[in-house]
N, C-alpha and C positions, 0 to 999 in steps of 0.2 A: 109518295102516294102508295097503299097498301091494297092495292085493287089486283086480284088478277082473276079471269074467266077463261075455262075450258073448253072446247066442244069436243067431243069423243068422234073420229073421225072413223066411220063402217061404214056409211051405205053414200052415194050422192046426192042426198038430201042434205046429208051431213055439211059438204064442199058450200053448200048457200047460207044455211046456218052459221059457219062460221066466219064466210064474207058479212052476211048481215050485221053478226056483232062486229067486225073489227070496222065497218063503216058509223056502226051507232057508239062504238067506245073515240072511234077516232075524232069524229063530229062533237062529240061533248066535251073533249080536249082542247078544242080548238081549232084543229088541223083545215084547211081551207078544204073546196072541192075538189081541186087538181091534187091533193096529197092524198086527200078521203080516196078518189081512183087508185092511187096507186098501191095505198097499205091495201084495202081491197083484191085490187089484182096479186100481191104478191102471196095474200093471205088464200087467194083462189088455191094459185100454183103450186104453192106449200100442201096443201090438204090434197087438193087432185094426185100429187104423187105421190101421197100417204097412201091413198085409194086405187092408187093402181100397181104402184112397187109394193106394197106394205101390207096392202089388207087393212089393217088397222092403226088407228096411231089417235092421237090428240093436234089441236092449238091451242095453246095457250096463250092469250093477250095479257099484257099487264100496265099500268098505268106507270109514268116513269117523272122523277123533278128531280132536275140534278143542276146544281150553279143557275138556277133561277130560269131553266128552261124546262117546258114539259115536253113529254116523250109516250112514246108505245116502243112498248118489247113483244116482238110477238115470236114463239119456240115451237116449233115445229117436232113433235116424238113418236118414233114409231120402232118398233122391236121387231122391221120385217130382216131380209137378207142381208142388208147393210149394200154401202156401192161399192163394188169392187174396186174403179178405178175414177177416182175424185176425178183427177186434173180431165179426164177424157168429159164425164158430165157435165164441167161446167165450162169446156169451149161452146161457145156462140155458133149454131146450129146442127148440136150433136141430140139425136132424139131416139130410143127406142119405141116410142110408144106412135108414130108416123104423126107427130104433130110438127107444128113450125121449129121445135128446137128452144124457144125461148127458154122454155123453161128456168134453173137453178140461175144460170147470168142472166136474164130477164132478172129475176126477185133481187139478184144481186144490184143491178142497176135501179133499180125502184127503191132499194131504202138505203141509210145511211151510213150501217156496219152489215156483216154478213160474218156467219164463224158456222162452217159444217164440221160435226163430227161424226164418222160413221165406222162402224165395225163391222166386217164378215167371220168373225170367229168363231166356230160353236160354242153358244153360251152367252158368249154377248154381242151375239147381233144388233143392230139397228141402227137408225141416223136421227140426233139430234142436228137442229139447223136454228139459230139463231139470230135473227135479227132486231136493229133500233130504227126508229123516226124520229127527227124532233122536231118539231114547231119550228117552222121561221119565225 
């Protein structure tokens, strides 16, 4: 499938926006409602920490058929500070922004692969984050 949709992640209007599609792309894929919640909520948490580490960044959804199964890819990009220190972010109730923590392990547990890559170097800052879904 040769599908993919952006939302430019600036303001938090953006953060619903781009739940809205990956709920309306996940639903026309086939994805049940209990999957629809969860690409949703991961695609929330992905954009919110666009929006408050990053300032700006994208999501990008993209439609996915591999071995006769369909799929969402959804890429999370932003060119802020980058994380200094991965493994400490994605322990299960590490938060700087005073919310529950779920955050990055959260999205982690909600979908089916997960690949963070992040840089603090001057020049090439930022954190791409990657995930899959697929249909049961």
């Amino acid at each position: 499938m040769e599908f993919q949709s952006c939302v430019k992640i600036i303001n938090e209007w953006d953060i619903v926006a781009a739940r809205q599609l990956g709920r309306k792309i996940s639903k026309e894929i086939g994805f049940g409602t209990v999957d629809q919640a969860r690409i949703t909520t991961a695609i929330s948490e992905l954009a919110r920490n666009i929006f408050l580490y990053a300032g700006t960044g994208e999501i990008c959804i993209e439609k996915m058929a591999e071995a006769g199964k369909d799929g969402l890819k959804i890429v999370a990009k932003d060119k802020g500070p980058g994380i200094k220190d991965v493994r400490q972010v994605m322990q299960d109730g590490y938060t700087t922004s005073g919310g529950l923590g779920a955050g990055l392990p959260g999205v982690k547990r909600l979908m089916d692969t997960f690949d963070l890559v992040s840089s603090v170097e001057e020049g090439a800052q930022g954190t791409i984050i990657t995930t899959h879904k697929w249909v049961r």
